[in-house]
OpenMM code with the backbone's topology and positions (N, CA, C; nanometers):
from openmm import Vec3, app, unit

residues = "UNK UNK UNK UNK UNK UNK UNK UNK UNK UNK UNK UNK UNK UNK UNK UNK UNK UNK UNK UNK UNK UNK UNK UNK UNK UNK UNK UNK UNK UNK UNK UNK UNK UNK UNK UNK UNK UNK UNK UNK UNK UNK UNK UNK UNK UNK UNK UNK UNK UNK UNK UNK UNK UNK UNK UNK UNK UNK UNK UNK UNK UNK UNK UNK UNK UNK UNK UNK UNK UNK UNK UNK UNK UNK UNK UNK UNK UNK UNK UNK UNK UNK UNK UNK UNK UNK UNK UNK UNK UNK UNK UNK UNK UNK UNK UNK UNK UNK UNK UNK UNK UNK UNK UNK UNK UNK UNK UNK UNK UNK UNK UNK UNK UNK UNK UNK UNK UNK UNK UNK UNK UNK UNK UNK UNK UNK UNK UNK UNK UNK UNK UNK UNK".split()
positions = [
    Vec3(-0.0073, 0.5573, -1.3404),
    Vec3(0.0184, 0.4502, -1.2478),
    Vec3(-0.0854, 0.4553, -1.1363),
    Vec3(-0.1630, 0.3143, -1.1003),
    Vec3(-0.2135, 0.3186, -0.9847),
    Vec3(-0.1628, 0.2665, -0.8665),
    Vec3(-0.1944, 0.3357, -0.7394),
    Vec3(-0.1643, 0.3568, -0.6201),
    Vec3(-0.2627, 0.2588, -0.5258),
    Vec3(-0.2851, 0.1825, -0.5119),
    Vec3(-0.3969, 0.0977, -0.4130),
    Vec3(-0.3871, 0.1452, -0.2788),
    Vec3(-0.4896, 0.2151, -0.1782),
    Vec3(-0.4654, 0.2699, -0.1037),
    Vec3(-0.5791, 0.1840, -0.0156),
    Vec3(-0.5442, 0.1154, 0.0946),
    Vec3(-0.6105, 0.0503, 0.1929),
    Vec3(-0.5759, 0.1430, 0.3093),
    Vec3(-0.7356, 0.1027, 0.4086),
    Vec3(-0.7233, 0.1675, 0.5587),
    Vec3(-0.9005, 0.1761, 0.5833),
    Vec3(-0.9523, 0.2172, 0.7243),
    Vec3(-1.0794, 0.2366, 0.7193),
    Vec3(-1.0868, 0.3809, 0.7541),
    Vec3(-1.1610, 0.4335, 0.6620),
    Vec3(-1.2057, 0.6024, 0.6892),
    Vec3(-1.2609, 0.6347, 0.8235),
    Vec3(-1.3436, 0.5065, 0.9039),
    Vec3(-1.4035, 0.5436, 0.9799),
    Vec3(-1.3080, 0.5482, 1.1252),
    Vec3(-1.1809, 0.4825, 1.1171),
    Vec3(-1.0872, 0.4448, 1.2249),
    Vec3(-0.9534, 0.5299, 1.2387),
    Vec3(-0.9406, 0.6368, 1.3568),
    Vec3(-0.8888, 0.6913, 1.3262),
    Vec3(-0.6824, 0.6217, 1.3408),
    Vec3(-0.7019, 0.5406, 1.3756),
    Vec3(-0.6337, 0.4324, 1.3671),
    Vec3(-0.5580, 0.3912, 1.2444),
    Vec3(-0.6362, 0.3893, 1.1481),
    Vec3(-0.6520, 0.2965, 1.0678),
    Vec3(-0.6885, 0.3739, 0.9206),
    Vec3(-0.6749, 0.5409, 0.9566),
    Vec3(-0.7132, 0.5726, 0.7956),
    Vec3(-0.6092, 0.6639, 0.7128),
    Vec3(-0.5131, 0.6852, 0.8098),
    Vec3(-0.3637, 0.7755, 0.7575),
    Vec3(-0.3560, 0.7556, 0.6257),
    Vec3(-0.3430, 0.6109, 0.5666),
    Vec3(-0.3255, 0.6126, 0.4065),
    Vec3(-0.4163, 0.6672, 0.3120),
    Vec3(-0.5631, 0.7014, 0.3466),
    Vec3(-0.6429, 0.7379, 0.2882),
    Vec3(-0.6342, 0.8909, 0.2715),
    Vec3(-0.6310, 0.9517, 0.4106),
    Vec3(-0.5861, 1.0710, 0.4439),
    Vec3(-0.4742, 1.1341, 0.3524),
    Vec3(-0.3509, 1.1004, 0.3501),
    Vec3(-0.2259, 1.0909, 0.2676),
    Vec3(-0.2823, 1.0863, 0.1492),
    Vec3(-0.3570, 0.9819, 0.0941),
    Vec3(-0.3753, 0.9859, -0.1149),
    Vec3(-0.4690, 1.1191, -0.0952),
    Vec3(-0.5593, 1.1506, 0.0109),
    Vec3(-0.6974, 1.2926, -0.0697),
    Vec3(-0.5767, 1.3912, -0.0468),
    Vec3(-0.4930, 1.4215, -0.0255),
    Vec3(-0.4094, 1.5214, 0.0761),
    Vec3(-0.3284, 1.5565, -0.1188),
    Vec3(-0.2585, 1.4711, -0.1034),
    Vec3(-0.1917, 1.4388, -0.2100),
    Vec3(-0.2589, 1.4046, -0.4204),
    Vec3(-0.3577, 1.3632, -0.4039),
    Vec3(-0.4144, 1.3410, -0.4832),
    Vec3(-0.3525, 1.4125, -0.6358),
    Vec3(-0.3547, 1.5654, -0.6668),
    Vec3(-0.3357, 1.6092, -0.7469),
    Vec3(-0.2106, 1.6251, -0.7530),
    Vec3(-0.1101, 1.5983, -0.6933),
    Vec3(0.0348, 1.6636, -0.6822),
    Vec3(0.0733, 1.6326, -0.7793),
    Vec3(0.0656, 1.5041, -0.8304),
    Vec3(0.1537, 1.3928, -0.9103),
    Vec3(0.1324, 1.3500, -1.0240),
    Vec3(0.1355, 1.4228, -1.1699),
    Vec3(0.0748, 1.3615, -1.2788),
    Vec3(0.0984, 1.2362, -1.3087),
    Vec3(-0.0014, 1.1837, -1.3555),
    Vec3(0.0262, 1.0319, -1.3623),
    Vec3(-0.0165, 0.9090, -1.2737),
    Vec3(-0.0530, 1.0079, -1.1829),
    Vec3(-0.0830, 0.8861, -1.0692),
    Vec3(-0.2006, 0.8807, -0.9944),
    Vec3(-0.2715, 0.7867, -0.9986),
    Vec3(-0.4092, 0.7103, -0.9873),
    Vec3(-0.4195, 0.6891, -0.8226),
    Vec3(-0.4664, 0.7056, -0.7108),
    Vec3(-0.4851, 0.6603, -0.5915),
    Vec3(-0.6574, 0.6359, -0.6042),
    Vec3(-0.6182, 0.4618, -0.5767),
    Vec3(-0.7625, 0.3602, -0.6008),
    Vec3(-0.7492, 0.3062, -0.4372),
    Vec3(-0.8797, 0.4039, -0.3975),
    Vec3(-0.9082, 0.3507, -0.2868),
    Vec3(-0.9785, 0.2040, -0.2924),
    Vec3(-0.8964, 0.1045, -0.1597),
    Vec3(-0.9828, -0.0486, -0.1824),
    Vec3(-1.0748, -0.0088, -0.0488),
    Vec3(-1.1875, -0.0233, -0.0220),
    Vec3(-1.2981, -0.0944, 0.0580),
    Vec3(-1.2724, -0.1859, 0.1492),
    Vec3(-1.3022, -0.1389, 0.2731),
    Vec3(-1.2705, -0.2004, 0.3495),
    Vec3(-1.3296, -0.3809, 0.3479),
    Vec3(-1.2640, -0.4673, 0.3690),
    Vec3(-1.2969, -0.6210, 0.3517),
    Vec3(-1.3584, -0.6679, 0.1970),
    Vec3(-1.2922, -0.5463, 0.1201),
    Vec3(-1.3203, -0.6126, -0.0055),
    Vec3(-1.2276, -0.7107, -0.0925),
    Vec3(-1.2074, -0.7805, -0.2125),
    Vec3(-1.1114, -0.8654, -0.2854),
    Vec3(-1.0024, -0.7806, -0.3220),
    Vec3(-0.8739, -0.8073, -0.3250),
    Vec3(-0.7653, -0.7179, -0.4218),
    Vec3(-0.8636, -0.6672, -0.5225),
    Vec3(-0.8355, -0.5733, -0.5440),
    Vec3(-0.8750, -0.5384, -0.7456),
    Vec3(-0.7660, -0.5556, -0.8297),
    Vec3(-0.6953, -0.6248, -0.8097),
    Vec3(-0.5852, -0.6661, -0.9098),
    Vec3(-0.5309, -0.8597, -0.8724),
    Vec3(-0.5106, -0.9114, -0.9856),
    Vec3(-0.4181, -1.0380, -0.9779),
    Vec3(-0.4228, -1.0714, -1.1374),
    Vec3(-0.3445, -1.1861, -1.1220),
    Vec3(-0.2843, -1.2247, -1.2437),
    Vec3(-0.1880, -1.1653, -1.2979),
    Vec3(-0.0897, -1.1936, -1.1992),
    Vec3(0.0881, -1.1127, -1.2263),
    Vec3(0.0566, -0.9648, -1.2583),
    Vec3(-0.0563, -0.9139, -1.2498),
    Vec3(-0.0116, -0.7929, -1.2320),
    Vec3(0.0704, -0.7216, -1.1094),
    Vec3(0.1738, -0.6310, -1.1638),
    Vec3(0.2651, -0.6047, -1.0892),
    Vec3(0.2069, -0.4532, -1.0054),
    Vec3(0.1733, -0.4148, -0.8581),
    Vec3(0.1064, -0.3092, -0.7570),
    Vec3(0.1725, -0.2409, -0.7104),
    Vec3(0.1205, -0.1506, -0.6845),
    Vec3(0.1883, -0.0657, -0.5339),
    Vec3(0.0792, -0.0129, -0.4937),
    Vec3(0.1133, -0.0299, -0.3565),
    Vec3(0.0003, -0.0300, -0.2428),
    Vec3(0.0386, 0.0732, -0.1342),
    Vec3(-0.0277, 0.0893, -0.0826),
    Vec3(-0.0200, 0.2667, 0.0436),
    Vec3(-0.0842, 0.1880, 0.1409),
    Vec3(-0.0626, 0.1783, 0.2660),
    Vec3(-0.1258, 0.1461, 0.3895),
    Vec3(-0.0450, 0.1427, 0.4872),
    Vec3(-0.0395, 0.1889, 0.6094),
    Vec3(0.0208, 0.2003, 0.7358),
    Vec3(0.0797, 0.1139, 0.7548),
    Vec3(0.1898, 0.0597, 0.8210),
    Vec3(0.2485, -0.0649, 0.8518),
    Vec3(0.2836, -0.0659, 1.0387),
    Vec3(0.2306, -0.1568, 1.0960),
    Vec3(0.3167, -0.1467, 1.2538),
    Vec3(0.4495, -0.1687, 1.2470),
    Vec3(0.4975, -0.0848, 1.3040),
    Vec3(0.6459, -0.1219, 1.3635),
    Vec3(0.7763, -0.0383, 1.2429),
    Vec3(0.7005, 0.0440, 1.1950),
    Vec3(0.8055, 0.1148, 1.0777),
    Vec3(0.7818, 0.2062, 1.1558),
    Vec3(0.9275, 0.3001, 1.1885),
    Vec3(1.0091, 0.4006, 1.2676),
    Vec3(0.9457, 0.5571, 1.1496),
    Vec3(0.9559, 0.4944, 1.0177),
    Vec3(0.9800, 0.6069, 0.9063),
    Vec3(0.8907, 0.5248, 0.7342),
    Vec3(0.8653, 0.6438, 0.6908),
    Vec3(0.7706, 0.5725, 0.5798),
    Vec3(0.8640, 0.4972, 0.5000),
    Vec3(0.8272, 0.3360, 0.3933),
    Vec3(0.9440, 0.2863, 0.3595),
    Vec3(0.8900, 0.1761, 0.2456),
    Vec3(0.9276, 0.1734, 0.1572),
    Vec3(0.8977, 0.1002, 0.0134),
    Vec3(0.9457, -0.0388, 0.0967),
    Vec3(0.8034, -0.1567, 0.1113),
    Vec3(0.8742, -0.3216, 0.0833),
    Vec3(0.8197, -0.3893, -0.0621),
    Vec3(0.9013, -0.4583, -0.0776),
    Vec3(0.8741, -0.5222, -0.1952),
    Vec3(0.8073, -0.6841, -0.1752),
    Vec3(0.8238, -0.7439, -0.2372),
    Vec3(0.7463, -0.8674, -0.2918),
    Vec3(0.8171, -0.9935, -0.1811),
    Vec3(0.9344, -0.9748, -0.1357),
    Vec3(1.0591, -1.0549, -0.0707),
    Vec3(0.9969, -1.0045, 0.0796),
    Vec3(0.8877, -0.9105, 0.0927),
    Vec3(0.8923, -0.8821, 0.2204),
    Vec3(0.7687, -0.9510, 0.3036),
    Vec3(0.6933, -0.9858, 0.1579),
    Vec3(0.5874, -1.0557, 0.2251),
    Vec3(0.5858, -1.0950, 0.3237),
    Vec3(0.6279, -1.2256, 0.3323),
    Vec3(0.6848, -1.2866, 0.4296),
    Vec3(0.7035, -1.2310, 0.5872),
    Vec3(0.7262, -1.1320, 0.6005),
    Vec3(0.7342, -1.0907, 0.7213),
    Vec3(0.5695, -0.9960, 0.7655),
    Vec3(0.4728, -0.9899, 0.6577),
    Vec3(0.3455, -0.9682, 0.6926),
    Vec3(0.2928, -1.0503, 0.7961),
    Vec3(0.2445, -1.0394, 0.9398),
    Vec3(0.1756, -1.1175, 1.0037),
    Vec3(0.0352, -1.1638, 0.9338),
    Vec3(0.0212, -1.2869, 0.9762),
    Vec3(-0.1262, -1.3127, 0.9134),
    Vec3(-0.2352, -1.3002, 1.0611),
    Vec3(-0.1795, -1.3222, 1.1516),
    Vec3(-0.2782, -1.2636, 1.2609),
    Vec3(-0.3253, -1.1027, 1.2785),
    Vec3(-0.4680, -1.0793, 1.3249),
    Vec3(-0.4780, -0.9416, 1.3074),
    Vec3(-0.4136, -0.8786, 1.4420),
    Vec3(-0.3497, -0.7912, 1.4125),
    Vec3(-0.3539, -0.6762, 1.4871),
    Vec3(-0.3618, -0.5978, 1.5418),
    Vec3(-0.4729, -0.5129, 1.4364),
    Vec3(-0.5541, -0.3962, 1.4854),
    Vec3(-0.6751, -0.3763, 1.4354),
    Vec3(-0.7316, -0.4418, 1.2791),
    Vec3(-0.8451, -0.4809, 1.2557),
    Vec3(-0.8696, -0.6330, 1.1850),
    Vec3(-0.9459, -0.6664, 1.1113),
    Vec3(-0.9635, -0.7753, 1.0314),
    Vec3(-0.9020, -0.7455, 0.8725),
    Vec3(-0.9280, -0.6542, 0.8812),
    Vec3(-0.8715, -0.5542, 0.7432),
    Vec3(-0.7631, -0.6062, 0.7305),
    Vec3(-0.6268, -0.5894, 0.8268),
    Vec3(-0.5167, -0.6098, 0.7911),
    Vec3(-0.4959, -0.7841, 0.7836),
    Vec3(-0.5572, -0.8224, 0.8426),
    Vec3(-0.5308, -0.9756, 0.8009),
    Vec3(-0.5668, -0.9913, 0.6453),
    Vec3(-0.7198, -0.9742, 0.6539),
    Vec3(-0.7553, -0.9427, 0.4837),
    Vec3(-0.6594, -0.9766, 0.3859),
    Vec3(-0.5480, -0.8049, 0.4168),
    Vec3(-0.4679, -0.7850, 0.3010),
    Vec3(-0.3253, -0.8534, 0.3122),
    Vec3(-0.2803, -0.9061, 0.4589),
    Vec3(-0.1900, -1.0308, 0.4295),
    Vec3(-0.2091, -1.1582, 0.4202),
    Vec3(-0.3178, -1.1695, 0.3978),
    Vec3(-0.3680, -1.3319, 0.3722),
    Vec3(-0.3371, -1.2959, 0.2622),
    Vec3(-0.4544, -1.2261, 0.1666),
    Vec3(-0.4988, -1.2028, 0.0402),
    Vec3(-0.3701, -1.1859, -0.0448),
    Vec3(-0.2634, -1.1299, -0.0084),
    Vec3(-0.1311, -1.1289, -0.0782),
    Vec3(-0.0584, -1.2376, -0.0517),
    Vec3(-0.0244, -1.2818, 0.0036),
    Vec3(0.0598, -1.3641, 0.0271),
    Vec3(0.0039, -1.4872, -0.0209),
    Vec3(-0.1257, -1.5409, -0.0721),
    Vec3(-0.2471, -1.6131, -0.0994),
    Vec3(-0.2340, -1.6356, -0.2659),
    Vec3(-0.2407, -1.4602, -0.3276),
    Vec3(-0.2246, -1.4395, -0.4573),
    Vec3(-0.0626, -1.5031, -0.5027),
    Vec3(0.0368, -1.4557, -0.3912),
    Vec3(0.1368, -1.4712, -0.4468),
    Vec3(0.1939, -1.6353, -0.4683),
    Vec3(0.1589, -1.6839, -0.3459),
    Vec3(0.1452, -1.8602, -0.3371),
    Vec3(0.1174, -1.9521, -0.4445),
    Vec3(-0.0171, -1.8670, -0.4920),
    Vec3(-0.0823, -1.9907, -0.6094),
    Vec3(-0.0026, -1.8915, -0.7728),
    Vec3(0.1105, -1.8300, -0.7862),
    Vec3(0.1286, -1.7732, -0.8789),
    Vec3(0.0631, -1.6192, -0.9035),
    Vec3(-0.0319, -1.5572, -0.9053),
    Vec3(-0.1286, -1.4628, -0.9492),
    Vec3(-0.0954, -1.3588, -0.9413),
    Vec3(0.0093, -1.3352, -0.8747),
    Vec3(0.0701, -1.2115, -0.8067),
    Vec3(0.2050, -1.1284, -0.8662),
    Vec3(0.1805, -0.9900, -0.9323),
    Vec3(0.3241, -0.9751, -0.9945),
    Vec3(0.4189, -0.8900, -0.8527),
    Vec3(0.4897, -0.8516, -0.9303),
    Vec3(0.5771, -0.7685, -0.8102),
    Vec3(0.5145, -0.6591, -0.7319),
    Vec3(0.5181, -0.6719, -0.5851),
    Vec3(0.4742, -0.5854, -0.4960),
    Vec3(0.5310, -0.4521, -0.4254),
    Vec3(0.4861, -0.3704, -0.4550),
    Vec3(0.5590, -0.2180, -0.3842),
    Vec3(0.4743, -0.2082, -0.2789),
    Vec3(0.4878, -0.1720, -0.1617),
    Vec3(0.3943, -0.1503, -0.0411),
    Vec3(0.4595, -0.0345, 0.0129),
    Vec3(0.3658, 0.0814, -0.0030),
    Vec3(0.4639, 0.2019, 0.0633),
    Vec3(0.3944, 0.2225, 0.1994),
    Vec3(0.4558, 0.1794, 0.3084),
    Vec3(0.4068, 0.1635, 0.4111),
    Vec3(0.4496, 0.2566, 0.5148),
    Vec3(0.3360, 0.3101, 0.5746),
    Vec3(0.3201, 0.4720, 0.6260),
    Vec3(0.3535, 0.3683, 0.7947),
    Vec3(0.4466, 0.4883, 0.9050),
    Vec3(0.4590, 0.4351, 1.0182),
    Vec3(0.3009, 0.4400, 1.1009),
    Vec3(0.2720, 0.3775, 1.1308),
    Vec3(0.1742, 0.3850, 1.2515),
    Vec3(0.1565, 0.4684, 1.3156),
    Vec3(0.2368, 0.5026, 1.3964),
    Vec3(0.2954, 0.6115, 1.5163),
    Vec3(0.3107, 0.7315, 1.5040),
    Vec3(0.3589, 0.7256, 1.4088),
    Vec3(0.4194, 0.8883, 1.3400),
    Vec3(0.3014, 1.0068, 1.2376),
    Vec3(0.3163, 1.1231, 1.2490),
    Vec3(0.2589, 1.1939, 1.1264),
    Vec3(0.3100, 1.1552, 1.0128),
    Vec3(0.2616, 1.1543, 0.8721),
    Vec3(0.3024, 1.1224, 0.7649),
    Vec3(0.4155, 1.2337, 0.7162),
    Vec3(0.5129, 1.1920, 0.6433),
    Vec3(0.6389, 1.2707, 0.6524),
    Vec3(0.5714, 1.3235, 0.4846),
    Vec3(0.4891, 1.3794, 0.4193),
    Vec3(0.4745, 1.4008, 0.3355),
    Vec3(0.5441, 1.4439, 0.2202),
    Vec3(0.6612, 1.4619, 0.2553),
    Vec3(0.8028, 1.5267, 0.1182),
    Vec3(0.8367, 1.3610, 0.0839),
    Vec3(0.8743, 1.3286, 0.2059),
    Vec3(0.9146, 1.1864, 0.1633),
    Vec3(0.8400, 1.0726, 0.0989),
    Vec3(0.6805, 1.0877, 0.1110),
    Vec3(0.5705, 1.0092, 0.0709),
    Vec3(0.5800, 1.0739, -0.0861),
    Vec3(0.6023, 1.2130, -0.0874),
    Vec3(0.5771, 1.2420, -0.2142),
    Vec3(0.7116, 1.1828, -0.3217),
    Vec3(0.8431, 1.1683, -0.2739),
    Vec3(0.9904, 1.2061, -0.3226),
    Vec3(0.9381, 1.0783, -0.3691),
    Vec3(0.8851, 0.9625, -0.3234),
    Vec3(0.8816, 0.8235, -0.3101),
    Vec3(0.7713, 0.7899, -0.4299),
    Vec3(0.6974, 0.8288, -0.4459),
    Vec3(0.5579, 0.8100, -0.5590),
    Vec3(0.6296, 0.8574, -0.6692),
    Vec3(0.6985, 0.9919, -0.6785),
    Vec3(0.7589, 1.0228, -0.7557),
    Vec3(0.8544, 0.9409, -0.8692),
    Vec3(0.9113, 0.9060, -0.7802),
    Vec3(1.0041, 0.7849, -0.8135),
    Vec3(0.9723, 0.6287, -0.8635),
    Vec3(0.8523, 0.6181, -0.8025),
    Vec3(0.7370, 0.4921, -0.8497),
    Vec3(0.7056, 0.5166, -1.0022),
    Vec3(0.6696, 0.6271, -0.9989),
    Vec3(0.5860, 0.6909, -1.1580),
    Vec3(0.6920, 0.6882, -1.2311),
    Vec3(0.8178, 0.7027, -1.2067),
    Vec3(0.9401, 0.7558, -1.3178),
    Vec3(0.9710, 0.6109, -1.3716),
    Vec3(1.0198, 0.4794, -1.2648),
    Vec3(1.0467, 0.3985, -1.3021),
    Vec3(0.9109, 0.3235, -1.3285),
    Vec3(0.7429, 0.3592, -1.3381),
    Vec3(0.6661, 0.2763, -1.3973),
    Vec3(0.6681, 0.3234, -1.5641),
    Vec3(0.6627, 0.4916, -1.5651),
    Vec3(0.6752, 0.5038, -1.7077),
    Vec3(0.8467, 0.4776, -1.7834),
    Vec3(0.9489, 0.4195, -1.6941),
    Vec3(1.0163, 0.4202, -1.7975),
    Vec3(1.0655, 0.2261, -1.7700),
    Vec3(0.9136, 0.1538, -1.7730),
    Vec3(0.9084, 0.0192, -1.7632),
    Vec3(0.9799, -0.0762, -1.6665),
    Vec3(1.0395, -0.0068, -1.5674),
    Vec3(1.1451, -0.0985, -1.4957),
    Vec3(1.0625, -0.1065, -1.3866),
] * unit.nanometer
topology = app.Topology()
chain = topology.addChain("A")
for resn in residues:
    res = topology.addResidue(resn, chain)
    for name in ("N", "CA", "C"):
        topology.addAtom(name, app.Element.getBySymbol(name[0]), res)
């Protein structure tokens, strides 16, 4: 299973999710962490179904949203251009059809990464990707 992991390496702001997949990388058989480039295209559409790693503002604790949560993505930026980027760009894919179901495991801002729980959580991604649900 791949993991889409957005953030900028160079911001320390802004690179926790990246940090989190090298940290993590080998733990987890099965699982792919595909770093995206900063201001680059999704690497995925056409109902393919994602899960994505990137910081979220305003989450207390790390926390799986799904596809229903879009919607509450701001499309104004934030904190870089990046994050507009990736809620335009989704919410964009999902609009014109292109878009399958979305996992966004979204790391708090604020907080150190709770890493048992980042891991308990991927874990659980991989179980229900290999057993198709």
């Amino acid at each position: 299973m791949k993991v889409y992991v957005f953030g900028n390496e160079d911001s320390e702001i802004d690179n926790k999710a990246l940090l989190v997949a090298e940290k993590l990388k080998h733990t987890i058989p099965d699982l792919e962490f595909v770093p995206v480039g900063l201001n680059k295209d999704l690497p995925f559409d056409n109902k393919e179904d994602v899960v994505i790693m990137d910081i979220v503002e305003g989450l207390d604790k790390v926390q799986v949203l799904n596809s229903q949560d879009l919607n509450k993505i701001a499309l104004s930026p934030k904190l870089t251009v990046h994050d507009f980027d990736l809620g335009f760009q989704l919410k964009y894919l999902q609009k014109i059809g292109k878009l399958g179901e979305v996992k966004i495991l979204g790391l708090p801002m604020e907080k150190e990464p709770d890493y048992f729980l980042i891991q308990s959580i991927l874990r659980k991604l991989v179980a229900q990707d290999m057993q198709g649900s």
